[in-house]
C-alpha positions as CSV (number, residue, x, y, z in Angstrom):
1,X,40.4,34.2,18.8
2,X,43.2,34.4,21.2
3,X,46.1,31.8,22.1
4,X,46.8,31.3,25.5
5,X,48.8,28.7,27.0
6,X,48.1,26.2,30.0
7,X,49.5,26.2,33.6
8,X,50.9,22.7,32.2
9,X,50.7,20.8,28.7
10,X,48.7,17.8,27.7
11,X,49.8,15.0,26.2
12,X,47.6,13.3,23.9
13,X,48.3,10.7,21.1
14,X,48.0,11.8,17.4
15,X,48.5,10.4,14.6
16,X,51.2,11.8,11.8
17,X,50.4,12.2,8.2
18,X,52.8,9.0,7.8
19,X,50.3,6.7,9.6
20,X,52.0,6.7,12.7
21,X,50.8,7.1,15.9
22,X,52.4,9.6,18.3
23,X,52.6,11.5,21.8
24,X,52.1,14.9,21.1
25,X,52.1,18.0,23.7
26,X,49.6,20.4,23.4
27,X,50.6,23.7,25.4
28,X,48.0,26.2,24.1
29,X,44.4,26.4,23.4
30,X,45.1,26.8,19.6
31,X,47.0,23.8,19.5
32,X,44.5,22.5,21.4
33,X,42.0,23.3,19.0
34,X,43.6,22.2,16.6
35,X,44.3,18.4,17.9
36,X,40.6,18.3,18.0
37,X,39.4,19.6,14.8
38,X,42.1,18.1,12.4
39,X,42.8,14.4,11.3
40,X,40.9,11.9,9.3
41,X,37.7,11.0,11.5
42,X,36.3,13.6,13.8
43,X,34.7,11.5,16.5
44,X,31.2,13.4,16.2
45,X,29.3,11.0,18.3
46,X,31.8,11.7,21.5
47,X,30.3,13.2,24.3
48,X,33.6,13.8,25.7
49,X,35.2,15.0,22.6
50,X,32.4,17.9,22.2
51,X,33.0,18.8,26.1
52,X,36.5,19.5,24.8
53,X,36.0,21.1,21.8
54,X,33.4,23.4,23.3
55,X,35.5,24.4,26.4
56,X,38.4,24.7,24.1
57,X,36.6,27.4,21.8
58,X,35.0,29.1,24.8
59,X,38.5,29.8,26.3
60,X,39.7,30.9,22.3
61,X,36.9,33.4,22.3
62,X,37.0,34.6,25.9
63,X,40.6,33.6,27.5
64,X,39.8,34.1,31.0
65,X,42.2,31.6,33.0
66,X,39.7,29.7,34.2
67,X,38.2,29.4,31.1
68,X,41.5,28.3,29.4
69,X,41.8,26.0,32.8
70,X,38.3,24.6,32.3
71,X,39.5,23.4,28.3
72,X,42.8,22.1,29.3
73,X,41.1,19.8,32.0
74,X,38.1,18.8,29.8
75,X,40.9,18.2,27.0
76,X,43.2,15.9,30.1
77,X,39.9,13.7,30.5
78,X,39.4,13.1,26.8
79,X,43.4,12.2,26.6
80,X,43.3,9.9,30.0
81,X,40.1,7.8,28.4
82,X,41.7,7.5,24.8
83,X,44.7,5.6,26.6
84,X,43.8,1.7,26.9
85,X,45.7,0.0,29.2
86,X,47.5,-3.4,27.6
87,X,46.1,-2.1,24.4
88,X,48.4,0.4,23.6
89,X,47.2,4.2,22.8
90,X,44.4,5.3,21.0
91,X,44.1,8.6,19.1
92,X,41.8,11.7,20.7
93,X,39.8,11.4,17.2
């Protein structure tokens, strides 16, 4: 599996091994990867969180640009419907 970074980050929210929740920039597919896989509940029943963990390992295994494009969008749509407006920010899993 191969790295690669995006044309521009992704900001999702994530939360720290303190308990807190945080913005976090994701700049690669690894990191990317990463954000999706790790943490305390995997959101399993997500159809938007598969999209973007299946895009995500596509581009790891094949890193043609538009692939890696195709996972950092996918990954932007899961990020813009975990943030609740007047509810503050909810974590990608």
């Amino acid at each position: 599996m191969q790295s690669e970074a995006f044309r521009e980050p992704v900001t999702v929210y994530l939360k720290d091994p303190d308990g807190v929740v945080r913005p976090t920039r994701i700049c690669t597919t690894e990191e990317a990867y990463k954000a999706l896989t790790s943490g305390e509940q995997i959101p399993v029943g997500e159809a938007e969180w598969h999209v973007a963990l299946d895009t995500i390992v596509r581009a790891l295994l094949d890193p043609k640009p538009e692939l890696v494009e195709a996972g950092r969008r996918a990954l932007q749509r899961l990020a813009n419907l975990t943030a609740v407006p007047d509810a503050g920010r909810r974590i990608i899993h």
